[in-house]
N, CA, C and O atoms as a MOPAC input file, in Angstrom:
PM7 MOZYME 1SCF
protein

 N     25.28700 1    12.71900 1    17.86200 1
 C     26.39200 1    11.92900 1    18.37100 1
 C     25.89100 1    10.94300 1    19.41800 1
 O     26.19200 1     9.75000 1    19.38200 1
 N     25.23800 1    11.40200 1    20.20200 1
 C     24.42300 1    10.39000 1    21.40800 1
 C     23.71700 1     9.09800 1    20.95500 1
 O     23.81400 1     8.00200 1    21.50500 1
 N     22.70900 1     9.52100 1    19.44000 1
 C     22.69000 1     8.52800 1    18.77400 1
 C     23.11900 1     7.36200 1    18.39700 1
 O     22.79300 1     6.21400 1    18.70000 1
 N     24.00200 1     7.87000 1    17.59800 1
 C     24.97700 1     6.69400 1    17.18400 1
 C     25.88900 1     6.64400 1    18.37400 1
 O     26.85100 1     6.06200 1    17.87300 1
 N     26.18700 1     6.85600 1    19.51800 1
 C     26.77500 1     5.98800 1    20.42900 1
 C     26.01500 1     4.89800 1    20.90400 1
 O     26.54000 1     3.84000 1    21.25100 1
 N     24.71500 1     5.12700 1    20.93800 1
 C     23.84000 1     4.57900 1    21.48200 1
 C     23.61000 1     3.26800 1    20.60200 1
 O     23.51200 1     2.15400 1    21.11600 1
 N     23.53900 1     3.48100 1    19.34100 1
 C     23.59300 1     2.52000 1    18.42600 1
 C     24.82400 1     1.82500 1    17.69000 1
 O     24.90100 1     1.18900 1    16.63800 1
 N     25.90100 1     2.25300 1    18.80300 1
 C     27.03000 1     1.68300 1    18.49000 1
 C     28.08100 1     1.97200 1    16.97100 1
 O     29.23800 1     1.61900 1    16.74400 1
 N     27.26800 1     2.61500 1    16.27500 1
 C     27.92400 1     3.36900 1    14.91000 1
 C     28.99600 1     4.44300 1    15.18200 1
 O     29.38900 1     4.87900 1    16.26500 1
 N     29.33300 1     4.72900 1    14.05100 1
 C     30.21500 1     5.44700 1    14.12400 1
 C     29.66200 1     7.26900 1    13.87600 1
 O     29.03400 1     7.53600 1    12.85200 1
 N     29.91200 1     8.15200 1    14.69300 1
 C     29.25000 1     9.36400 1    14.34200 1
 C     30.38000 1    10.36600 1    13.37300 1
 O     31.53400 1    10.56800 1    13.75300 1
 N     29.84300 1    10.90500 1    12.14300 1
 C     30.01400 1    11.49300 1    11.17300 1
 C     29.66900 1    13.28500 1    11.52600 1
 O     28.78100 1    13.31600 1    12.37900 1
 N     30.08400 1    14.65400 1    11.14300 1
 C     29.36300 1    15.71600 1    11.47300 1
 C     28.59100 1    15.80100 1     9.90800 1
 O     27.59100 1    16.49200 1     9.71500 1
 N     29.27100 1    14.94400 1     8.82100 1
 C     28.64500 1    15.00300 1     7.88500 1
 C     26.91000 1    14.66900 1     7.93000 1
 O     26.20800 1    14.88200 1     6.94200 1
 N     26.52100 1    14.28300 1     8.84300 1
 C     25.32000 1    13.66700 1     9.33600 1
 C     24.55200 1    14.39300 1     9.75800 1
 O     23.45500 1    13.97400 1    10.12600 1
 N     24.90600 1    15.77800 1     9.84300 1
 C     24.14200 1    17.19600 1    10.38900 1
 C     24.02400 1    18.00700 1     8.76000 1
 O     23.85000 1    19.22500 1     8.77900 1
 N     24.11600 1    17.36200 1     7.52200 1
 C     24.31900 1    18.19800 1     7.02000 1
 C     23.09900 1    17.29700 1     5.32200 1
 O     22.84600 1    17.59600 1     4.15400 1
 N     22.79800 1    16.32000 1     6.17000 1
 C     22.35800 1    14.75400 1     4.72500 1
 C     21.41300 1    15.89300 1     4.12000 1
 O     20.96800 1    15.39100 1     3.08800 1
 N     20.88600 1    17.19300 1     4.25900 1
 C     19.54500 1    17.83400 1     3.99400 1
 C     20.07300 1    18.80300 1     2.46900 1
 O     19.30800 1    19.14200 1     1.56600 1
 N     21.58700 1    19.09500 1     2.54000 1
 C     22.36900 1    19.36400 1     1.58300 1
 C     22.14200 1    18.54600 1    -0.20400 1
 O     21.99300 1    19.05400 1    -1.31500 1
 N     22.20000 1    17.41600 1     0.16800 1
 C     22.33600 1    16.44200 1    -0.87400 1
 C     20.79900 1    15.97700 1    -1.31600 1
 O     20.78200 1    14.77200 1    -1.56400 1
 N     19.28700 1    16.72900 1    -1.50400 1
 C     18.62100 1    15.56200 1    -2.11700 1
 C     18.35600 1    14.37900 1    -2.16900 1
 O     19.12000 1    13.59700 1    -2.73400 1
 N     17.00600 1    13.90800 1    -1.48500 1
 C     17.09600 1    12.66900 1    -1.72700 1
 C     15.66000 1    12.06700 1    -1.90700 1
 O     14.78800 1    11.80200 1    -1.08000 1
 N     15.71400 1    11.93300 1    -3.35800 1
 C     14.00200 1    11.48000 1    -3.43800 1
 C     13.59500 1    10.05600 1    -3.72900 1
 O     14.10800 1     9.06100 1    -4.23900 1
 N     12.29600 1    10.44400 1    -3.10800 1
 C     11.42300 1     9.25000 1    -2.85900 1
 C     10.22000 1     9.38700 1    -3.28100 1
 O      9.75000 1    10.45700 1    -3.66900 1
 N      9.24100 1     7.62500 1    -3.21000 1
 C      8.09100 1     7.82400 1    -3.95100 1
 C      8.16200 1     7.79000 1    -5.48800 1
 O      7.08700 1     7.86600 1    -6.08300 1
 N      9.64500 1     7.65300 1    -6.42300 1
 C      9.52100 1     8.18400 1    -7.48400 1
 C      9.31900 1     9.53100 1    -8.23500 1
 O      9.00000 1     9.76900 1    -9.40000 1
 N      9.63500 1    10.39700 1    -7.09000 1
 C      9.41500 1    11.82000 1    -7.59300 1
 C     10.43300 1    12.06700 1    -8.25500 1
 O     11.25700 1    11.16100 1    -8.13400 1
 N     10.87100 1    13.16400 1    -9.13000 1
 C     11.74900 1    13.74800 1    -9.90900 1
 C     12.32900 1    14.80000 1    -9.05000 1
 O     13.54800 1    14.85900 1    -9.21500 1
 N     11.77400 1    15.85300 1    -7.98600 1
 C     12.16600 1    16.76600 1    -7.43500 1
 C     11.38100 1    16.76000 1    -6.15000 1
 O     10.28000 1    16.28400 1    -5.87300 1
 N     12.46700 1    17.57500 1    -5.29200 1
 C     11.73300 1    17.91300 1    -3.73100 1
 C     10.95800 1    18.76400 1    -3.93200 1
 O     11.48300 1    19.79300 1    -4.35800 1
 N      9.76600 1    18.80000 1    -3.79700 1
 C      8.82200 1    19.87800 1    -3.91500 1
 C      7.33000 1    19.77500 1    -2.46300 1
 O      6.70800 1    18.76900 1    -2.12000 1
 N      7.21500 1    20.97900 1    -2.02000 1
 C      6.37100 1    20.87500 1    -1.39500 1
 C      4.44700 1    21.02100 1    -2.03800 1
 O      3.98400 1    22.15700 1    -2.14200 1
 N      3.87700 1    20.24200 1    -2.26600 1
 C      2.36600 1    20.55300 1    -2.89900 1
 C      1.41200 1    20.23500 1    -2.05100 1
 O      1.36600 1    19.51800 1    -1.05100 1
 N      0.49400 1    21.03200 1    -2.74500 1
 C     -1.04700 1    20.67200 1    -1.87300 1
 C     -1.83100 1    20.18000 1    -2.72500 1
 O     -2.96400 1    20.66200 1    -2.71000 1
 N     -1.63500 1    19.41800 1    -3.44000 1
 C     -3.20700 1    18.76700 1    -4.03900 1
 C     -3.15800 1    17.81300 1    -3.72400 1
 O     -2.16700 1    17.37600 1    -3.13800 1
 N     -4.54500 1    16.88200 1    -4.07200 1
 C     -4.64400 1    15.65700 1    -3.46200 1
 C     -3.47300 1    14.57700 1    -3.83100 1
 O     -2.60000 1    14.06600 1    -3.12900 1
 N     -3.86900 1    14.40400 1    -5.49000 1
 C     -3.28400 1    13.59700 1    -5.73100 1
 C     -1.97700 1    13.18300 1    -5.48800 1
 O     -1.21500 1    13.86800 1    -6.17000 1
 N     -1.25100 1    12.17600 1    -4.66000 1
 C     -0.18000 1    12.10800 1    -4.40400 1
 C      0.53000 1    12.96500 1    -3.50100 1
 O      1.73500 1    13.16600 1    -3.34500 1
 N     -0.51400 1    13.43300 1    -2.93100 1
 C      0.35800 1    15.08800 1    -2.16800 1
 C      0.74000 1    14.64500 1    -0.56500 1
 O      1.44100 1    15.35100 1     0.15900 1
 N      0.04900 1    13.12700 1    -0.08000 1
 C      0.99900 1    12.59000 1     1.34300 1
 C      2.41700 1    12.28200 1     0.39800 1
 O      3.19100 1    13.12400 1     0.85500 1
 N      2.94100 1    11.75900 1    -0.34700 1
 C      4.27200 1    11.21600 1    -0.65800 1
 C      4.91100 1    12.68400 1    -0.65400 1
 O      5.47900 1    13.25900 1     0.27500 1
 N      4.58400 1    13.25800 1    -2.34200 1
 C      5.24800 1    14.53600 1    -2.06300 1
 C      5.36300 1    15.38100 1    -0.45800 1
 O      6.43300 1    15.74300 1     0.03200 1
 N      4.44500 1    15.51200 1    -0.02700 1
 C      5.12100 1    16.04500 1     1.23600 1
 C      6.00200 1    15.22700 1     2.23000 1
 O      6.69600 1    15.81000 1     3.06400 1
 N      5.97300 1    14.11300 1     2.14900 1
 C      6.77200 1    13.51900 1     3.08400 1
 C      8.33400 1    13.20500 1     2.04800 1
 O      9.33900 1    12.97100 1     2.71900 1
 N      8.48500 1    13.20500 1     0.66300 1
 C      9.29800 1    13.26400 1    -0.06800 1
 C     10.17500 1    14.82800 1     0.53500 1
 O     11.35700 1    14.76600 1     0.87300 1
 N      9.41300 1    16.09800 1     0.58500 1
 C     10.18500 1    17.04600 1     1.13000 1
 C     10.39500 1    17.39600 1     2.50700 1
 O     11.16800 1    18.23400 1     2.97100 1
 N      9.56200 1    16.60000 1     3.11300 1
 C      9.69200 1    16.38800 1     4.90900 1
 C     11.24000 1    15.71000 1     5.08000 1
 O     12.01100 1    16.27400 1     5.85700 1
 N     11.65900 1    14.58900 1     4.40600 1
 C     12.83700 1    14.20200 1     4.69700 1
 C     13.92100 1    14.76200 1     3.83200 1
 O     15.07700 1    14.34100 1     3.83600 1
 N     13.46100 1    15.76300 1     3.07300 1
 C     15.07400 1    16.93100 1     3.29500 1
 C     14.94500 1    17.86000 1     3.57900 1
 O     15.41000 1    18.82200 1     2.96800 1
 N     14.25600 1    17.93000 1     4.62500 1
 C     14.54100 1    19.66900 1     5.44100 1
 C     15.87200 1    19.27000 1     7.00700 1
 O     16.02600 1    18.31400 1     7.76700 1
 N     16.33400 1    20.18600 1     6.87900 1
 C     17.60100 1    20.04300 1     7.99000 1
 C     16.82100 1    19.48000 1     9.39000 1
 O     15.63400 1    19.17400 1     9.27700 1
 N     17.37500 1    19.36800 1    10.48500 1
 C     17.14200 1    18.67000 1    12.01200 1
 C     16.78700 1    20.06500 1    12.52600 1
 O     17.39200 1    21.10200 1    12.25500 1
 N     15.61700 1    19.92100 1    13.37700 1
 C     15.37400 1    21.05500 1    14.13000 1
 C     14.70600 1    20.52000 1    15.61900 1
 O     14.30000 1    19.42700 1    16.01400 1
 N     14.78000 1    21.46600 1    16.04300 1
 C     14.17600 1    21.10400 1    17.84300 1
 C     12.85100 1    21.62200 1    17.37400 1
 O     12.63000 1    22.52900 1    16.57200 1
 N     12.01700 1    20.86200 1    18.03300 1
 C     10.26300 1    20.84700 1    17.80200 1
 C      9.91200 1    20.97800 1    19.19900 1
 O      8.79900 1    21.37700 1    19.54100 1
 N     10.95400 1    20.61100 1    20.13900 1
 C     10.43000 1    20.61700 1    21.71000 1
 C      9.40700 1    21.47000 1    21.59900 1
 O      9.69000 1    22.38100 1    20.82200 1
 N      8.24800 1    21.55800 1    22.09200 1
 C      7.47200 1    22.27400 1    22.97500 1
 C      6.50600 1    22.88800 1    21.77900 1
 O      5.57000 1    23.51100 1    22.28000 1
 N      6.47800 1    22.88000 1    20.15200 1
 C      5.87200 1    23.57100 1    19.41700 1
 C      4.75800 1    23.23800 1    19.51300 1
 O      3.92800 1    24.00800 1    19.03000 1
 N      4.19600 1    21.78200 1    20.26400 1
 C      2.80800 1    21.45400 1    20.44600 1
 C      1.63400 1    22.82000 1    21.04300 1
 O      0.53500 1    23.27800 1    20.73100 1
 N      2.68400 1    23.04500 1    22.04400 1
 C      2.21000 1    24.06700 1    22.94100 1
 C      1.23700 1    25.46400 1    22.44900 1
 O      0.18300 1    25.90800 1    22.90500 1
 N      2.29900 1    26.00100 1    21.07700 1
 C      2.08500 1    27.21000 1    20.69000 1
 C      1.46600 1    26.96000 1    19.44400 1
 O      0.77500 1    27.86900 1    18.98400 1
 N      1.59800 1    25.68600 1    18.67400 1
 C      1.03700 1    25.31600 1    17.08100 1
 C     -0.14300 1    25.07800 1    17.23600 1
 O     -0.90900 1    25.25300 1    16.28800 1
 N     -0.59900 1    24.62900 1    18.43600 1
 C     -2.03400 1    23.78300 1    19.04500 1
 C     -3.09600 1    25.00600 1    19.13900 1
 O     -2.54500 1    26.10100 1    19.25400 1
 N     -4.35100 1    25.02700 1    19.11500 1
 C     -5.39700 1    25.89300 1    19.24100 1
 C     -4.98600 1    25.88500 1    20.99100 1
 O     -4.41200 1    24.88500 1    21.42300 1
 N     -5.33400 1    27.12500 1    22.01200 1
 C     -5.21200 1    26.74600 1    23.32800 1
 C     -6.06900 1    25.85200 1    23.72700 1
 O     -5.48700 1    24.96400 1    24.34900 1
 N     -7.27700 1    25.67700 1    23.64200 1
 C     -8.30400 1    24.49300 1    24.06800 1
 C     -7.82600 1    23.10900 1    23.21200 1
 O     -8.66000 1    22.27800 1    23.57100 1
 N     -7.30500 1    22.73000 1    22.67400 1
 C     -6.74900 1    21.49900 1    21.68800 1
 C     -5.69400 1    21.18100 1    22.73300 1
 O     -5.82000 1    20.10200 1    23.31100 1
 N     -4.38500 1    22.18100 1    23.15200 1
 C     -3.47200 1    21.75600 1    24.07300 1
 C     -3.76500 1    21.39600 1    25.61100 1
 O     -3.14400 1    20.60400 1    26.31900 1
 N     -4.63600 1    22.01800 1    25.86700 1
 C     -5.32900 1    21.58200 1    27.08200 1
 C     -5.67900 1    20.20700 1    27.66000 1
 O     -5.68100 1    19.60200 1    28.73200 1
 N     -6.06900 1    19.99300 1    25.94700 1
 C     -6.63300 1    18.30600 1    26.54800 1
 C     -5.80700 1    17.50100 1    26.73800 1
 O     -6.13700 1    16.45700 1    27.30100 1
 N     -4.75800 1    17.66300 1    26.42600 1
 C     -3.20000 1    16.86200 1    26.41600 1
 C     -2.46700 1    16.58300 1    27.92800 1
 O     -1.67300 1    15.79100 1    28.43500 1
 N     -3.18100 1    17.63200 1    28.25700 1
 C     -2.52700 1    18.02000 1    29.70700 1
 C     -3.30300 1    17.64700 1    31.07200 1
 O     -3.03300 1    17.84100 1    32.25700 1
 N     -4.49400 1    16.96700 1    30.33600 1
 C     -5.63600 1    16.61500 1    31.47700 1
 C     -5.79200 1    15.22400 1    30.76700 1
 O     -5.47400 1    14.95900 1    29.60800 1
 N     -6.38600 1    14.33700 1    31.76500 1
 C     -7.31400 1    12.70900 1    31.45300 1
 C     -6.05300 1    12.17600 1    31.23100 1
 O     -4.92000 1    12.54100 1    31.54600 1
 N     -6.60100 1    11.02300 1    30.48100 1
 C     -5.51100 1    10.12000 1    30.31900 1
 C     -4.06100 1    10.47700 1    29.62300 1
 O     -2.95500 1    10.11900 1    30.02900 1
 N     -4.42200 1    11.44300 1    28.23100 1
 C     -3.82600 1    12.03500 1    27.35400 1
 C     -2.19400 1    12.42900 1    28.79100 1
 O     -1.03500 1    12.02000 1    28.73300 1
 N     -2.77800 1    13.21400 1    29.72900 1
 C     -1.46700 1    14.23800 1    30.58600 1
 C     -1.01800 1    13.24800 1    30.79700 1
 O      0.16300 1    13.58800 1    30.72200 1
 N     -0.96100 1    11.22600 1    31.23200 1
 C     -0.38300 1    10.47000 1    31.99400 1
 C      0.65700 1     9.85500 1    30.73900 1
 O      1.74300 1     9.40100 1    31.09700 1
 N      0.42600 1     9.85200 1    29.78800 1
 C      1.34900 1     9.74800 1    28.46100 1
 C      2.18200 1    10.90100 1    27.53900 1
 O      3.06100 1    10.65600 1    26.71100 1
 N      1.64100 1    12.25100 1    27.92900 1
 C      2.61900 1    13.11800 1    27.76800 1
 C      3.65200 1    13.36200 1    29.02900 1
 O      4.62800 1    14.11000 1    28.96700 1
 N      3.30600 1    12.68400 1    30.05200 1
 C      4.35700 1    13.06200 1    31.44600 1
 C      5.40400 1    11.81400 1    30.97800 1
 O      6.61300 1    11.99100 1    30.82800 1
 N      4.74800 1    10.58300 1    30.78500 1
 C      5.49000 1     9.55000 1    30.92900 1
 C      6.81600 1     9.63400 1    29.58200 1
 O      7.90900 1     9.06900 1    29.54500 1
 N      6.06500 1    10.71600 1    28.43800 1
 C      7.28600 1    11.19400 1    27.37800 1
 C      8.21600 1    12.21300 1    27.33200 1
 O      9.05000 1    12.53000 1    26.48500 1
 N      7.82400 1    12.78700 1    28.70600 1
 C      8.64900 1    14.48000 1    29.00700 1
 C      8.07200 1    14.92400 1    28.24400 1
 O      8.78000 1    14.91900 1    27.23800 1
 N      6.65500 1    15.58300 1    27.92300 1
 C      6.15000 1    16.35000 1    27.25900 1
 C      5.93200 1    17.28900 1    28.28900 1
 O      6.16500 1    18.46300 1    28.00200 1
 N      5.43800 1    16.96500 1    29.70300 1
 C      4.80500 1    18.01600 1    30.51400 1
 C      5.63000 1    17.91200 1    31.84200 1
 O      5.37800 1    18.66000 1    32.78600 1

């Protein structure tokens, strides 16, 4: 809702829900998640945009190796995660 106030639209609750309805891209036939090479950035980003809205806040933290998150938080890296509310 903050969104689209922000962008002056009109807010829908149907808009919490677009993950219901399918919607493919790339030319695929179906949402499917794969791992092979061929074609497998589209397909995944074909099923990246119908999975529902979720909060990711903070998963850097715990998804990250601990020495990988670290560096984020030191050097230049910490002065661009502060300036995004990351830290």
């Amino acid at each position: 809702a903050g969104i689209c106030a922000f962008l002056e639209i009109e807010y829908h609750e149907s808009m919490l829900s677009y993950h219901e309805q399918p919607h493919l891209w790339y030319g695929e036939k179906e949402v499917r998640r794969t791992s092979g090479v061929e074609r497998e950035h589209e397909s995944y980003r074909n099923w990246q945009v119908n999975q529902p809205i979720f909060d990711g806040r903070g998963r850097w933290k715990k998804d990250l190796p601990p020495e990988v998150a670290a560096e984020f938080e030191r050097g230049e890296a910490a002065a661009l995660m502060k300036a995004f509310g990351y830290l």
